[in-house]
PDB file with one MODEL, atoms N, CA, C and O in Angstrom:
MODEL        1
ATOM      1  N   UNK A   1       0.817  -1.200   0.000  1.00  0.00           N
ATOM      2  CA  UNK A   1       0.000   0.000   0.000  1.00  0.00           C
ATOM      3  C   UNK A   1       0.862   1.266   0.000  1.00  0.00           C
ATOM      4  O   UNK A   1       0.531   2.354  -0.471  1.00  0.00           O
ATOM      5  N   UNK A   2       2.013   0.961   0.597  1.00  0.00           N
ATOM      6  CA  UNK A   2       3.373   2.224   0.350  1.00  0.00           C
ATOM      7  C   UNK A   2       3.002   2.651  -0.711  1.00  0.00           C
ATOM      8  O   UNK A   2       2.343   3.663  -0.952  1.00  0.00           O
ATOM      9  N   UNK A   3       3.516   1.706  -1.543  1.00  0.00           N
ATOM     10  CA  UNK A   3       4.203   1.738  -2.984  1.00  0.00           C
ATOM     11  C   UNK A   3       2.739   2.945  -3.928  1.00  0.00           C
ATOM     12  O   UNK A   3       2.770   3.950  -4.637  1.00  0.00           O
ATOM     13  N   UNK A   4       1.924   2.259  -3.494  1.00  0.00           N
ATOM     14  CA  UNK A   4       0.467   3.376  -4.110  1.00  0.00           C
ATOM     15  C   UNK A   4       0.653   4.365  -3.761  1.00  0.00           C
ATOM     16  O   UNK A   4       0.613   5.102  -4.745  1.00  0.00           O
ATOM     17  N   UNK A   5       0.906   5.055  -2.659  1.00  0.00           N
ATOM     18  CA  UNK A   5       0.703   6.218  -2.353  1.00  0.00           C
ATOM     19  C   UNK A   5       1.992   6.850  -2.710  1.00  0.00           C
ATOM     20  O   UNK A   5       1.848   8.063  -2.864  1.00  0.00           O
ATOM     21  N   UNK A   6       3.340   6.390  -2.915  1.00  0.00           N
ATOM     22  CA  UNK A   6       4.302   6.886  -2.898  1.00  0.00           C
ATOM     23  C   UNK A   6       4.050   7.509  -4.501  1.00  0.00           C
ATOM     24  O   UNK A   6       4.018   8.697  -4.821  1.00  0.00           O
ATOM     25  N   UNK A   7       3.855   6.106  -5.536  1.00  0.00           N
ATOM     26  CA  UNK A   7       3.242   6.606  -7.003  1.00  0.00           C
ATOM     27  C   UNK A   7       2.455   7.990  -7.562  1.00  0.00           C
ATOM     28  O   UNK A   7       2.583   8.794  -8.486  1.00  0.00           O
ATOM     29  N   UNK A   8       1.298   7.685  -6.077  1.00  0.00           N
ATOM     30  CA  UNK A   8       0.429   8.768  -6.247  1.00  0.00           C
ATOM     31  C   UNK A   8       1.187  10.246  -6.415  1.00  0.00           C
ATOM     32  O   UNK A   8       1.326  10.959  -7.408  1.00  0.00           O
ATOM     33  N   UNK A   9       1.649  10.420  -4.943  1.00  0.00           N
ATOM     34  CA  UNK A   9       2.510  11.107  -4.546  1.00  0.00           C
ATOM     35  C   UNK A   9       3.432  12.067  -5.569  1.00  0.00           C
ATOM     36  O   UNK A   9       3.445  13.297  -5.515  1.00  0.00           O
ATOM     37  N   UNK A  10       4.474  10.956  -6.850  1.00  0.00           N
ATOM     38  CA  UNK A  10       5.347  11.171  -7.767  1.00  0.00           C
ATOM     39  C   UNK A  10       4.345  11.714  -8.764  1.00  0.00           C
ATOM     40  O   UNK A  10       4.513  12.815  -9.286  1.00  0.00           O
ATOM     41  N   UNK A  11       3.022  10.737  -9.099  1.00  0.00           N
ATOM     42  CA  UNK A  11       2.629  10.997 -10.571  1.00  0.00           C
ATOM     43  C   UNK A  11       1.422  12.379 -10.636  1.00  0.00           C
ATOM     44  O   UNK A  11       1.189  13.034 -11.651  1.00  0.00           O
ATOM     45  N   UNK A  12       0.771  12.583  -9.279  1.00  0.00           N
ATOM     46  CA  UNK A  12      -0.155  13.731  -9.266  1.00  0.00           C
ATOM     47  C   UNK A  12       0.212  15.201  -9.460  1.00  0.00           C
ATOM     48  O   UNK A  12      -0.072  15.963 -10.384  1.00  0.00           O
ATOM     49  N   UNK A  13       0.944  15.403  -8.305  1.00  0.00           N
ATOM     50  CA  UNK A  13       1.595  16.442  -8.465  1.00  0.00           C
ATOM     51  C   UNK A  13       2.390  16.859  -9.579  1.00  0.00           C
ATOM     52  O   UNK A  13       2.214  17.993 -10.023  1.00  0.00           O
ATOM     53  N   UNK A  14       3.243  16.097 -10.093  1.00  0.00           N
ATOM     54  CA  UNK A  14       4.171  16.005 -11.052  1.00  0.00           C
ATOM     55  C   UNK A  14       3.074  17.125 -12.315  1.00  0.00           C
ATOM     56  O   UNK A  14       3.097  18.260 -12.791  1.00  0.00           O
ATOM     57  N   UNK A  15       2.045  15.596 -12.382  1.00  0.00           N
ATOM     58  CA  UNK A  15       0.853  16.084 -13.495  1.00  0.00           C
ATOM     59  C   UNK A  15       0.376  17.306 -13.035  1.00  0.00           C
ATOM     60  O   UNK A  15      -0.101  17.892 -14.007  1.00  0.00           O
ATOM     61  N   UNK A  16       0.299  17.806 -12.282  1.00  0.00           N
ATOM     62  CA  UNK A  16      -0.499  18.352 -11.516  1.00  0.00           C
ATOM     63  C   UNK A  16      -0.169  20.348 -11.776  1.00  0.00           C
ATOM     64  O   UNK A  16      -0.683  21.377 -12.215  1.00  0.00           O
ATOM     65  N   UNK A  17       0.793  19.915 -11.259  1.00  0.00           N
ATOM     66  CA  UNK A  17       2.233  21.058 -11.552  1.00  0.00           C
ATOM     67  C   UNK A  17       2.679  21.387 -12.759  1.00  0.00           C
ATOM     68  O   UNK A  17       3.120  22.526 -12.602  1.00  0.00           O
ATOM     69  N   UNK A  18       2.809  21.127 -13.706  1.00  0.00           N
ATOM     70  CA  UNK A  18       3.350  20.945 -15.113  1.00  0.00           C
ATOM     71  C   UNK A  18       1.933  21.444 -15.857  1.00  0.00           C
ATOM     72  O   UNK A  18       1.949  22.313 -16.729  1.00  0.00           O
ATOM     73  N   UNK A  19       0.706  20.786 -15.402  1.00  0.00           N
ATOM     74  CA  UNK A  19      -0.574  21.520 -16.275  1.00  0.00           C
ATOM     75  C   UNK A  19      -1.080  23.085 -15.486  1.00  0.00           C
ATOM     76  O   UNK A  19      -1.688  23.834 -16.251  1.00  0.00           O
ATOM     77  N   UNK A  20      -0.886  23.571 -14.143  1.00  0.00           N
ATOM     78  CA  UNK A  20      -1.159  24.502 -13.879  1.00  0.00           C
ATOM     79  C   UNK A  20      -0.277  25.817 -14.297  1.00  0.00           C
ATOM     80  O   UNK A  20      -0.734  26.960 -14.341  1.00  0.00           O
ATOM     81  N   UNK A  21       1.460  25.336 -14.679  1.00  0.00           N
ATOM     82  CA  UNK A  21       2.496  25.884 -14.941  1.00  0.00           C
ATOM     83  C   UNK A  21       2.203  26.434 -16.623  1.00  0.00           C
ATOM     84  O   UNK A  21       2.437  27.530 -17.134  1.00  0.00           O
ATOM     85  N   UNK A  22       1.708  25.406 -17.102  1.00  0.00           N
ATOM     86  CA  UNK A  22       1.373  25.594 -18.596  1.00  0.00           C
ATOM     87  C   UNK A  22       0.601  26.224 -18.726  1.00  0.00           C
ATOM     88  O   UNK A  22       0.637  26.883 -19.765  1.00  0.00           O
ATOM     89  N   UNK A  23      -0.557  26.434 -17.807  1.00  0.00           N
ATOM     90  CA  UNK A  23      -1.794  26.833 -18.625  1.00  0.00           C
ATOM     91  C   UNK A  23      -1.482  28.581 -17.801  1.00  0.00           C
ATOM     92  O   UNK A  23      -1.636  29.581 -18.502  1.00  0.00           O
ATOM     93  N   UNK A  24      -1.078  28.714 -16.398  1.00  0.00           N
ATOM     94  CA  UNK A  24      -0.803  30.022 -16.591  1.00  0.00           C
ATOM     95  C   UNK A  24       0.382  30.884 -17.547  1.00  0.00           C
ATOM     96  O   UNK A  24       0.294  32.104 -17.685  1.00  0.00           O
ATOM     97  N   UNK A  25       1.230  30.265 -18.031  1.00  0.00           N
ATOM     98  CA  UNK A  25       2.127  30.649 -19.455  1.00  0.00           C
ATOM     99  C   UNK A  25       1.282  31.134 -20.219  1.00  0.00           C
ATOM    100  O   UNK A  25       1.480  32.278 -20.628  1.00  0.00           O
ATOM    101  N   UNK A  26       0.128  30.432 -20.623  1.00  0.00           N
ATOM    102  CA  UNK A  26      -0.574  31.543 -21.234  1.00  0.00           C
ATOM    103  C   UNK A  26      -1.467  32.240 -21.160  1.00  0.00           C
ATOM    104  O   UNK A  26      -2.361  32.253 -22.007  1.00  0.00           O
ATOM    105  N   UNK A  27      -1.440  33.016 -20.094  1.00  0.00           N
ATOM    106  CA  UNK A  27      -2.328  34.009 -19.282  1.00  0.00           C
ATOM    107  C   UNK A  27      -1.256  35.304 -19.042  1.00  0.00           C
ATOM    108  O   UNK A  27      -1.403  36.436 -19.503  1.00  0.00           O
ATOM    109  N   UNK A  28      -0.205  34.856 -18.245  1.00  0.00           N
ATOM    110  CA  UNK A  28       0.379  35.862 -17.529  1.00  0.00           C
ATOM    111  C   UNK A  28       1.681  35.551 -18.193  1.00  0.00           C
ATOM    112  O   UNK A  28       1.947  34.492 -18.762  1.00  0.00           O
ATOM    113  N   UNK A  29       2.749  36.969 -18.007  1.00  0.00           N
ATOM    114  CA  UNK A  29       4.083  36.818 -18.727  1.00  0.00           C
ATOM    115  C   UNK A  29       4.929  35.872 -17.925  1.00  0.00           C
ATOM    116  O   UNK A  29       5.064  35.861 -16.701  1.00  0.00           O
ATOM    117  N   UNK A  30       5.524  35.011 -18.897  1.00  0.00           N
ATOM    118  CA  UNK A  30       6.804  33.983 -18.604  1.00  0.00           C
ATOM    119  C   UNK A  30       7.652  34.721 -17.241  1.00  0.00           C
ATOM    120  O   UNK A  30       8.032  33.913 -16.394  1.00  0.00           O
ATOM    121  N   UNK A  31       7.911  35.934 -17.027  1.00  0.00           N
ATOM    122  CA  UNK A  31       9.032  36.555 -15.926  1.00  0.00           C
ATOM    123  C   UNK A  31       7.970  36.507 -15.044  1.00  0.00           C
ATOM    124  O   UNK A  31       8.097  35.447 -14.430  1.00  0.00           O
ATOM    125  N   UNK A  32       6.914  37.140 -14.627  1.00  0.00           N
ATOM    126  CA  UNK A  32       6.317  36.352 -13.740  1.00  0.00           C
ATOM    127  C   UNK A  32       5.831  35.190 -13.013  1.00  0.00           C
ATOM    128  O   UNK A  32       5.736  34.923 -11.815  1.00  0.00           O
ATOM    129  N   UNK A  33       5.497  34.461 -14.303  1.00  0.00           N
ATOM    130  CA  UNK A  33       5.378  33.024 -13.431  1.00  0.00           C
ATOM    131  C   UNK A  33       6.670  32.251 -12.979  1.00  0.00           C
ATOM    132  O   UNK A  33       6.902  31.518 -12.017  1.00  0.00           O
ATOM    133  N   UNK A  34       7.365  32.659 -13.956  1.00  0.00           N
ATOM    134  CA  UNK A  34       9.078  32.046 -13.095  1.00  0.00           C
ATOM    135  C   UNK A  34       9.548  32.574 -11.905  1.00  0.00           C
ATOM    136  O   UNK A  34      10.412  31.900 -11.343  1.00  0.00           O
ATOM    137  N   UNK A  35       9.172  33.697 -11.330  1.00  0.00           N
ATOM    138  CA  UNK A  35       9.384  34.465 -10.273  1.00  0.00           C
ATOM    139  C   UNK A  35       8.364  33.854  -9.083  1.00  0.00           C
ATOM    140  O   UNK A  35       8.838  33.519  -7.997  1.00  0.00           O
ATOM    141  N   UNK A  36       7.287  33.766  -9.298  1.00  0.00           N
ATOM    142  CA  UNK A  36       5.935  33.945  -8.611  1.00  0.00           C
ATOM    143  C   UNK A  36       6.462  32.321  -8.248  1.00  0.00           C
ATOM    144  O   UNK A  36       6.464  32.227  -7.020  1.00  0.00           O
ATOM    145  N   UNK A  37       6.930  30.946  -8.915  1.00  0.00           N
ATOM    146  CA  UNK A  37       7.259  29.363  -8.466  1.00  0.00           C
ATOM    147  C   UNK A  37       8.325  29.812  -7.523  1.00  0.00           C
ATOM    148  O   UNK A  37       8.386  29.005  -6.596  1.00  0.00           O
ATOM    149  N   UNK A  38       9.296  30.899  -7.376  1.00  0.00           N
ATOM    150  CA  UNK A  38       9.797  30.763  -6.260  1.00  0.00           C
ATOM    151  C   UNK A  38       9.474  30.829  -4.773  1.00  0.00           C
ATOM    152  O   UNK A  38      10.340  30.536  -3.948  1.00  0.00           O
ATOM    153  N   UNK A  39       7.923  31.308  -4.314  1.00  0.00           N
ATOM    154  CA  UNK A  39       6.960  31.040  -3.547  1.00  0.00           C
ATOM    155  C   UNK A  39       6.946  29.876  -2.900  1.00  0.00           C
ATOM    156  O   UNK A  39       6.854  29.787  -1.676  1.00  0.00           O
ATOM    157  N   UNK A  40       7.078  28.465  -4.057  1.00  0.00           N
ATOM    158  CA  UNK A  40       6.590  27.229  -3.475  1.00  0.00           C
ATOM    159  C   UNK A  40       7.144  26.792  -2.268  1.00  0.00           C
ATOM    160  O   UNK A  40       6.518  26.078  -1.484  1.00  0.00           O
ATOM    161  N   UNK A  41       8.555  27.274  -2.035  1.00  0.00           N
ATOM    162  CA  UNK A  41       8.981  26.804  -0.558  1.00  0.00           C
ATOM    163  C   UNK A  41       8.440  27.011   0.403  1.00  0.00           C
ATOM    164  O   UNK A  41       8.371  26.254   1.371  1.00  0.00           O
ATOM    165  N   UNK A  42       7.748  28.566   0.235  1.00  0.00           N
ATOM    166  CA  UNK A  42       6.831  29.250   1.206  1.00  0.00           C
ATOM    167  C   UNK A  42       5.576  28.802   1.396  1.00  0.00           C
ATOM    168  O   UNK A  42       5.074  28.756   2.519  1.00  0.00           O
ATOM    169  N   UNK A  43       5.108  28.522   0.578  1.00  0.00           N
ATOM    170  CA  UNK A  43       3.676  27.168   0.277  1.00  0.00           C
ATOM    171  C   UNK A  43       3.934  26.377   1.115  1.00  0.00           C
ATOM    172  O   UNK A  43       3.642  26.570   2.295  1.00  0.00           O
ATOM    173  N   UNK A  44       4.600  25.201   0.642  1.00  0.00           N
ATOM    174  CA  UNK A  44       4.965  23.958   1.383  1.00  0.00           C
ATOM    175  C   UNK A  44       5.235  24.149   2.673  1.00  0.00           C
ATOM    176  O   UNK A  44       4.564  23.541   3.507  1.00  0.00           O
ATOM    177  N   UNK A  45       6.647  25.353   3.221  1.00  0.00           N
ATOM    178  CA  UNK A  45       6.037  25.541   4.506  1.00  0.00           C
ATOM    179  C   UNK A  45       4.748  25.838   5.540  1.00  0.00           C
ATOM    180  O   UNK A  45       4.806  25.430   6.700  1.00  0.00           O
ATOM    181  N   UNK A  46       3.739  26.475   5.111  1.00  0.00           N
ATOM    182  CA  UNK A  46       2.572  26.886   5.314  1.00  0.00           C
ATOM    183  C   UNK A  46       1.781  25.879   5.509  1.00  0.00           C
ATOM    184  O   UNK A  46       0.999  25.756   6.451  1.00  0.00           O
ATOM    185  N   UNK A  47       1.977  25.048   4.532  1.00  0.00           N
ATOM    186  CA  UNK A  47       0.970  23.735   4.080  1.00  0.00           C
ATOM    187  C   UNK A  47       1.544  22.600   5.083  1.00  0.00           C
ATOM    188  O   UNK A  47       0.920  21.586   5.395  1.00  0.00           O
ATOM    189  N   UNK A  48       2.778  22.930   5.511  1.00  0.00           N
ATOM    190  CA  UNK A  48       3.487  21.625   6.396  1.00  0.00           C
ATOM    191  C   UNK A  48       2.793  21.761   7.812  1.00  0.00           C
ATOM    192  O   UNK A  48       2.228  20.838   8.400  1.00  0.00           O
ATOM    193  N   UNK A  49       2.958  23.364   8.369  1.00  0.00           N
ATOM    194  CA  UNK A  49       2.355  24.059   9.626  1.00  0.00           C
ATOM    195  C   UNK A  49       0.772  23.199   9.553  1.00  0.00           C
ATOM    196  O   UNK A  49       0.517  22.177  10.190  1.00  0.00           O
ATOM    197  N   UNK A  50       0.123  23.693   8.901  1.00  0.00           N
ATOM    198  CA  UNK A  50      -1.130  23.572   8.311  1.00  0.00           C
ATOM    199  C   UNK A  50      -1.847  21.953   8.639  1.00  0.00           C
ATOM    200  O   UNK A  50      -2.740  21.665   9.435  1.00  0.00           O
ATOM    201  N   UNK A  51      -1.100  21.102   7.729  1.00  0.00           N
ATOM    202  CA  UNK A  51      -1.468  19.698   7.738  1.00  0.00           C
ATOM    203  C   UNK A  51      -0.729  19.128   9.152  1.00  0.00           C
ATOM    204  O   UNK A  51      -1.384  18.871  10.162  1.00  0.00           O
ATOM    205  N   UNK A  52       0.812  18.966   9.059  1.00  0.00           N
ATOM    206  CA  UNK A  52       1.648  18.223  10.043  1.00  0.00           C
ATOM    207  C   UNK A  52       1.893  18.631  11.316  1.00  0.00           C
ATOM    208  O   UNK A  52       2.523  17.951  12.126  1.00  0.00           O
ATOM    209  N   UNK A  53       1.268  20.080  11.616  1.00  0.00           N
ATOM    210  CA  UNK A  53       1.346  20.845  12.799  1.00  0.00           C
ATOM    211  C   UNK A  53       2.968  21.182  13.100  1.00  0.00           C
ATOM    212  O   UNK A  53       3.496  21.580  14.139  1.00  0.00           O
ATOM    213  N   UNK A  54       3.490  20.900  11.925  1.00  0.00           N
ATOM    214  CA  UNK A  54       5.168  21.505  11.934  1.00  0.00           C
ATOM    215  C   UNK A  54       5.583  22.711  11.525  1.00  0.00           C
ATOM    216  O   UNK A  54       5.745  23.112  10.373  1.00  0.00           O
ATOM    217  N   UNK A  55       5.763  23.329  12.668  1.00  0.00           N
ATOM    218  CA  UNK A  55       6.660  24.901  13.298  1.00  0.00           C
ATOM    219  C   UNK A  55       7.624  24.811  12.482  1.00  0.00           C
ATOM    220  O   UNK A  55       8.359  23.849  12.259  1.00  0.00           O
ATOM    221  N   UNK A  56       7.608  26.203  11.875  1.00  0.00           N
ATOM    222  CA  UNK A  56       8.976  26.596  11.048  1.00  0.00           C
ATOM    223  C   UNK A  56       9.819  27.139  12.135  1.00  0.00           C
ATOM    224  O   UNK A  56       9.231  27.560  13.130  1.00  0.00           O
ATOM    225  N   UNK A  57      11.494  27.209  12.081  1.00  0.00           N
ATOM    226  CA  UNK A  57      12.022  28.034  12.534  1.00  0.00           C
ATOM    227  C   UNK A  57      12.134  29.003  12.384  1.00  0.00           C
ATOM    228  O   UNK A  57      11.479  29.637  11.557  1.00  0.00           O
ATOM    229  N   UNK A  58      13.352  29.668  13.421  1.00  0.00           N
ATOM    230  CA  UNK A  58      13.276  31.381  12.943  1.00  0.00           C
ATOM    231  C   UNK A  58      14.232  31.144  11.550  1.00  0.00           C
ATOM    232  O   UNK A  58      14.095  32.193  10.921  1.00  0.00           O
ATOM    233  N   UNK A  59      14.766  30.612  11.099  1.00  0.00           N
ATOM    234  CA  UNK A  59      16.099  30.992   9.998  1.00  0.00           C
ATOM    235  C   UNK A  59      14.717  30.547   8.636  1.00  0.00           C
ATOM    236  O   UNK A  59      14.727  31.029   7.504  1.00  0.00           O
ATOM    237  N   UNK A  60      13.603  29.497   9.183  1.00  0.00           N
ATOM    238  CA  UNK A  60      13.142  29.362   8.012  1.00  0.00           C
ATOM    239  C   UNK A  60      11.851  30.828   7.599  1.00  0.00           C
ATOM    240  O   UNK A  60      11.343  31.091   6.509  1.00  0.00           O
ATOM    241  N   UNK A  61      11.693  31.396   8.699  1.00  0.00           N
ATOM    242  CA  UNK A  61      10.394  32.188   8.507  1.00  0.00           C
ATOM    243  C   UNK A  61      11.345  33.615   8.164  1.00  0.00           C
ATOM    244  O   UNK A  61      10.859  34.740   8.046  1.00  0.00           O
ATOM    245  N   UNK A  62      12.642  33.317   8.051  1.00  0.00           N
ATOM    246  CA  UNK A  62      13.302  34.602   8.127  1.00  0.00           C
ATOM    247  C   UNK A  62      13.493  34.557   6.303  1.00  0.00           C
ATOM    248  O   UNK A  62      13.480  35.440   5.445  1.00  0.00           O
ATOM    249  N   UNK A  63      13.641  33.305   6.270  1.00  0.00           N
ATOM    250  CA  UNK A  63      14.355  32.904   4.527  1.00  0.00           C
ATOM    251  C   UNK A  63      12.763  32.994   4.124  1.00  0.00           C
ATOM    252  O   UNK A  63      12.829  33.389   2.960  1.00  0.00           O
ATOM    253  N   UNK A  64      11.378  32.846   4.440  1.00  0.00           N
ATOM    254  CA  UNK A  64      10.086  32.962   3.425  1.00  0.00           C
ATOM    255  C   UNK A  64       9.911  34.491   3.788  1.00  0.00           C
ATOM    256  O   UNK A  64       8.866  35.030   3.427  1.00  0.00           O
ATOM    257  N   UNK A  65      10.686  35.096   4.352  1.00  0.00           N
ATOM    258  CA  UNK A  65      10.209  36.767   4.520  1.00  0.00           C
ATOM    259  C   UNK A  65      10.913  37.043   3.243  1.00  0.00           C
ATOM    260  O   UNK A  65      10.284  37.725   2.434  1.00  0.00           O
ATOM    261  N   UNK A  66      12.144  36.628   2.899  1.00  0.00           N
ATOM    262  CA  UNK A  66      12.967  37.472   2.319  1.00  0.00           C
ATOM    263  C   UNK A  66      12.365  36.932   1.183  1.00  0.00           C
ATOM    264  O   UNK A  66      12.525  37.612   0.170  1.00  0.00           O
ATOM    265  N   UNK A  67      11.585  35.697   1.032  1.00  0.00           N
ATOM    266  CA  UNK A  67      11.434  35.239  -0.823  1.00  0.00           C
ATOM    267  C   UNK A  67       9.869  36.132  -0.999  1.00  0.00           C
ATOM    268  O   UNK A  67       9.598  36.667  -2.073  1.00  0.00           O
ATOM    269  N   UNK A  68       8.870  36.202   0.259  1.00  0.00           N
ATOM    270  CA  UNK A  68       7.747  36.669  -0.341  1.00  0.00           C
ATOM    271  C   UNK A  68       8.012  38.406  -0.689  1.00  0.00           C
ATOM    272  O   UNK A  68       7.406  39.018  -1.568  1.00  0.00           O
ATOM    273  N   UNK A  69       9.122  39.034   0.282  1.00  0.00           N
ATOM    274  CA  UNK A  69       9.237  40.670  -0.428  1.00  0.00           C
ATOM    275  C   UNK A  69      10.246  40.617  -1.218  1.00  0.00           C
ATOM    276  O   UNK A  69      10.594  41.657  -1.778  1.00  0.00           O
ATOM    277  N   UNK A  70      11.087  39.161  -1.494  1.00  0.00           N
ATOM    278  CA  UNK A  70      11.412  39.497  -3.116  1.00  0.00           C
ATOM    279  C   UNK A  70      10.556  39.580  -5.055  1.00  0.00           C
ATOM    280  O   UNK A  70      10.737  40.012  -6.193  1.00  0.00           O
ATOM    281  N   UNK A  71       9.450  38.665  -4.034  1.00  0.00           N
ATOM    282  CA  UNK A  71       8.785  38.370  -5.305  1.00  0.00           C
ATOM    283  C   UNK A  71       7.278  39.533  -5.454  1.00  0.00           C
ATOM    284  O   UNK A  71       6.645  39.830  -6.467  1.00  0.00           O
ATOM    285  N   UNK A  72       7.092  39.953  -4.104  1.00  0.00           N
ATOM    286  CA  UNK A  72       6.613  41.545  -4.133  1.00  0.00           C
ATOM    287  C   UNK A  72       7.558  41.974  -4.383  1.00  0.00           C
ATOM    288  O   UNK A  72       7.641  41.345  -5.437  1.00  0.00           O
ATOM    289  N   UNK A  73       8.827  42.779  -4.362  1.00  0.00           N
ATOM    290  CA  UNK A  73       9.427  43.686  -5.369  1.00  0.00           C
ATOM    291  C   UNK A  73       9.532  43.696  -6.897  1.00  0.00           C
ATOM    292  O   UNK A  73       9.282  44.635  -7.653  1.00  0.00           O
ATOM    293  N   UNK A  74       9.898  42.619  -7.159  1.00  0.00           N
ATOM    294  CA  UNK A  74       9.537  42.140  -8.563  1.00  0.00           C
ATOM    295  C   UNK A  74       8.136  42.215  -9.328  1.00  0.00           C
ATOM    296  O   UNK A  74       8.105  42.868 -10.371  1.00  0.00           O
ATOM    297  N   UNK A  75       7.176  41.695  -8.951  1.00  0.00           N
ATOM    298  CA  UNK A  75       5.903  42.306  -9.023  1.00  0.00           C
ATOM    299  C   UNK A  75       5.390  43.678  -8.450  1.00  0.00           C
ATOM    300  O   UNK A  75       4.225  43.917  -8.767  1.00  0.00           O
ATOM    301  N   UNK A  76       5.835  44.366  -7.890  1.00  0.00           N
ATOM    302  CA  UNK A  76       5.587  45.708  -8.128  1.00  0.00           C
ATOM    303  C   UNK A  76       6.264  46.647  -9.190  1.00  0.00           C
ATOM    304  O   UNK A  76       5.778  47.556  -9.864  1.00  0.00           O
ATOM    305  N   UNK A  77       7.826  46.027  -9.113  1.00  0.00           N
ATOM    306  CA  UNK A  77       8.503  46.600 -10.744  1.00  0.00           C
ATOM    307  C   UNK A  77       7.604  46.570 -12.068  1.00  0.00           C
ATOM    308  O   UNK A  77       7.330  47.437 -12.897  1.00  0.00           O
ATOM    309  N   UNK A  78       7.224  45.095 -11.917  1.00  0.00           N
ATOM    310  CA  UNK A  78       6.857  44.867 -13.297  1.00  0.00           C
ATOM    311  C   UNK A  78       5.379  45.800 -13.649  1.00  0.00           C
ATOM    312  O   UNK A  78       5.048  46.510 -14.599  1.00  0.00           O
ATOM    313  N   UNK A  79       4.775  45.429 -12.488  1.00  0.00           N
ATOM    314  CA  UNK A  79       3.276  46.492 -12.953  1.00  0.00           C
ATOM    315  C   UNK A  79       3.906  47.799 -12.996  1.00  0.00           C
ATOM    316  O   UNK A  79       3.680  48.364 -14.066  1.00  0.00           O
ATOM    317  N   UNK A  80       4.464  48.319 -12.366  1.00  0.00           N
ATOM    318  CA  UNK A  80       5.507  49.801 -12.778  1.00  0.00           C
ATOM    319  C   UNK A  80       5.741  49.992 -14.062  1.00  0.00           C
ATOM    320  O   UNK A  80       5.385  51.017 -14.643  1.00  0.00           O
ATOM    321  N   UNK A  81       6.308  49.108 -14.578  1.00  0.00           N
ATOM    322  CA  UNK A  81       7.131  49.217 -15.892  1.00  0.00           C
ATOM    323  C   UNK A  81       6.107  48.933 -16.795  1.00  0.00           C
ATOM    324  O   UNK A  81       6.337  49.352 -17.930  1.00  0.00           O
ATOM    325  N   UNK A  82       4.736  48.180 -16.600  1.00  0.00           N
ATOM    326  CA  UNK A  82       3.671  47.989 -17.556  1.00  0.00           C
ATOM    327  C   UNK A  82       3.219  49.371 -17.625  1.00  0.00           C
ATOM    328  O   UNK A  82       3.365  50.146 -18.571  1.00  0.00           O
ATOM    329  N   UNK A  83       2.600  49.605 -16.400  1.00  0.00           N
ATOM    330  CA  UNK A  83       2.400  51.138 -16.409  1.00  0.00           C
ATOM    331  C   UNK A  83       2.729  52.332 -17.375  1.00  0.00           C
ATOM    332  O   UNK A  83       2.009  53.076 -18.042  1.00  0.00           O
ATOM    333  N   UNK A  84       4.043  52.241 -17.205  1.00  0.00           N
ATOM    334  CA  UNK A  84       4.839  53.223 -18.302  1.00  0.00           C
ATOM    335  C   UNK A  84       4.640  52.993 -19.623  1.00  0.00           C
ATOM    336  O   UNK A  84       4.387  53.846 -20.474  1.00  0.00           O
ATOM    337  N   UNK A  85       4.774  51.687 -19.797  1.00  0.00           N
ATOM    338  CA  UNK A  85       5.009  51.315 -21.786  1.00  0.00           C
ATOM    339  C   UNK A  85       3.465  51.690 -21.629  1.00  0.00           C
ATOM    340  O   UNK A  85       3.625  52.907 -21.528  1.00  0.00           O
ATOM    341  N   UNK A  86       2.136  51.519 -21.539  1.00  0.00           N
ATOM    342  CA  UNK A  86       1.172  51.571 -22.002  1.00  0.00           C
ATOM    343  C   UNK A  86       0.839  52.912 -21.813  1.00  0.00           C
ATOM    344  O   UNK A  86      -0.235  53.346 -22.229  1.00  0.00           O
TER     345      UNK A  86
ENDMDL
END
């Protein structure tokens, strides 16, 4: 019964990830969504708290501070810079 769930595990997400990745490519610009997947660590931590009742540390809540106001700076550039060209 491992072995199922471990499969599951590999083949859902995998699928899972790869069709949500694709289908926002064509919605929103490529530099954003490549920016915006650097989030997922911050996800997964959240989601770990969340489900496993597992506490981040301070070095880890210090490292999802610095990725979520990097990827707000970046997304505030970019609507900036849309701003202008249009």
């Amino acid at each position: 019964m491992d072995w199922v769930w471990f499969l599951a595990l590999a083949i859902f997400p995998t699928i899972g990830g790869h069709t949500v990745y694709n289908w926002a490519l064509r919605y929103v610009k490529t530099m954003v969504v490549s920016v915006s997947i650097l989030g997922e660590p911050v996800g997964a931590t959240i989601l770990a708290f969340l489900i496993f009742n597992e506490a981040p540390g301070p070095m880890q809540l210090l490292g999802g501070l610095v990725i979520i106001a990097g990827i707000f700076i970046f997304l505030t550039a970019a609507r900036s810079e849309n701003s202008k060209a249009a």
